[in-house]
N, C-alpha and C positions, 0 to 999 in steps of 0.2 A: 618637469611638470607632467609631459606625456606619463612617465612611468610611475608618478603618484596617482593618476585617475587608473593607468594601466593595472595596479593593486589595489586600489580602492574597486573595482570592478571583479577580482578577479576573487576578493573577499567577498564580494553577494552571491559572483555565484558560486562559491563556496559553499555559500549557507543554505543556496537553493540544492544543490548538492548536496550538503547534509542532512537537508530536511527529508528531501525524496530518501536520501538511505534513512532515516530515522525512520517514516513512514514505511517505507517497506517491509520492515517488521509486524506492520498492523495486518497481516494476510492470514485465509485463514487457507488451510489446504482443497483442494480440488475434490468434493468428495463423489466416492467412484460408484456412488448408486445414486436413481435418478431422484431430485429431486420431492418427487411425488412418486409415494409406491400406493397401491389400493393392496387390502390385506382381505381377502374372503374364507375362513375358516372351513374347515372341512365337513362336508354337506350327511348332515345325520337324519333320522325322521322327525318331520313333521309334530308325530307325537312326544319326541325327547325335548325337543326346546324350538325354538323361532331364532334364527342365523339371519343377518343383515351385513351386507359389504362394507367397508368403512374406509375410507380415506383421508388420511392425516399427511402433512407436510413434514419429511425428515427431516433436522437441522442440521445443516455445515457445521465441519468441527471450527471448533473456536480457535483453532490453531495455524497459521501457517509459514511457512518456511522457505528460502530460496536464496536465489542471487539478483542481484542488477545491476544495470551499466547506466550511467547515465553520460550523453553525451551533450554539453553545452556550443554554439559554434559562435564564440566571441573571439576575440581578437590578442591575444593565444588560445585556442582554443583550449575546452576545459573537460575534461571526463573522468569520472569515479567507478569505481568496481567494488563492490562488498557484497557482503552476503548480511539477511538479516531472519527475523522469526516474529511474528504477529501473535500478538493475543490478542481477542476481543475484534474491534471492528470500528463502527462507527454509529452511535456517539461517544461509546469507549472501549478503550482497548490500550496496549502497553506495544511499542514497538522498540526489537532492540538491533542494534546496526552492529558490525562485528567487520574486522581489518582483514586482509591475506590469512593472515597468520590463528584465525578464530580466535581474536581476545575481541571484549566489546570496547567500542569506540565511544557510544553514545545509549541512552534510553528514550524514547521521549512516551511520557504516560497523558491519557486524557481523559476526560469526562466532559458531560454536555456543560459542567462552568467553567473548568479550569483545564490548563494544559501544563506539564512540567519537562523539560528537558533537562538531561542528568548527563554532565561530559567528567568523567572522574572527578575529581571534587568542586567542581562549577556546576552549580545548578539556576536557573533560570524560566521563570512563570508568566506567565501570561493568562487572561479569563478564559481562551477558547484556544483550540488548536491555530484555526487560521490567524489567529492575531500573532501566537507565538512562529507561524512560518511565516509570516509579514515584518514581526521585527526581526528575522534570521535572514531573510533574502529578500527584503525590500518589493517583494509586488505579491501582487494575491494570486495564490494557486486554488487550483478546486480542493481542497485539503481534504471533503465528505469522497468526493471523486478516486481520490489519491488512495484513501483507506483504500475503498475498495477494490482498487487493481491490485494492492499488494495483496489484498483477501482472495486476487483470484476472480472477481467482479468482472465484466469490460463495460464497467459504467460510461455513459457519454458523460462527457464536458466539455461546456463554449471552450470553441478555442484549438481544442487537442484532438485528433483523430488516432481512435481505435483498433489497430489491426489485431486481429484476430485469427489470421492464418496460418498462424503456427499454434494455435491453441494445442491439436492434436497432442504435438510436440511436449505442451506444457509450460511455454510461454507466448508473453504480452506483451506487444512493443506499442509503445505509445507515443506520439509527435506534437508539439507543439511548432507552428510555424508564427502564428502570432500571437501576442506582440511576439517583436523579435528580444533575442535571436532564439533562432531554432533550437529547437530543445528537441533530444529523444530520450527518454526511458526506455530498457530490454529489461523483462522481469522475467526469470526462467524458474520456474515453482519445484521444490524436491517432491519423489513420490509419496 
């Protein structure tokens, strides 16, 4: 009996597993100019034309890419390593998860109605993202949260702390201590 709950557990978190690498494809890269530039064109006379500074918000690319580990601390405990690639973000975006070996494992696509998970010929739907990672690992993750750390974000969410100390570096370690059991995500981003 112990060893049927023992795999009936070790199938959520699994999914929890699958899902954070599924997600993790939803990143977009770190981009290497500041957010906000001011652009002032170059100062002619007065008599040619009237020049005014202008400040516009540059957009992160849509795209990003990396690795992650996730470590679960259940009873064997559980952890994953893949690498994945983000399109989009949140409330859409296309994340695909990919094994050692760079073949893909999984897709999972979304929009603000629907969510779809693609495992080679199993595909599986849901209205929203968080519904489709609730029926995959059985408890609710910050799913809007989640996009955005694979995007590169260090969004807060209930529950999980954000470190941020290796940003430099290029990655994002994230912890969940409750509910249990402790959860860590390592998200290391390519350049």
């Amino acid at each position: 009996m112990n060893l049927v709950r023992a795999v009936e557990g070790m199938k959520r978190w699994s999914g929890i597993g699958l899902t954070l690498l599924l997600l993790s494809a939803c990143t977009t890269p770190i981009p290497t100019i500041a957010p906000s530039q001011t652009y002032s064109p170059p100062a002619v006379s007065s008599a040619e034309t009237q020049v005014a500074s202008v400040q516009a918000e540059v957009p992160a690319p849509a795209f990003r890419a990396g690795r992650f580990a996730l470590q679960i601390d259940t009873e064997p405990p559980q952890s994953f390593i893949t690498s994945f690639d983000l399109t989009g973000g949140w409330p859409e975006g296309t994340l695909n998860i990919y094994n050692p070996l760079g073949m893909q494992m999984a897709r999972v696509e979304w929009t603000a109605n629907s969510a779809r998970l693609r495992q080679g010929s199993q595909v599986r739907e849901a209205a929203s993202l968080e519904s489709l990672v609730y029926q995959l690992t059985g408890t609710r993750l910050p799913t809007a949260a989640l996009v955005d750390w694979l995007g590169g974000k260090p969004t807060p969410a209930e529950g999980w702390n954000v470190d941020v100390s290796e940003w430099h570096l290029r990655r994002l370690v994230l912890e969940r201590v409750q509910p249990a059991p402790r959860t860590v995500l390592r998200i290391a981003f390519e350049s």
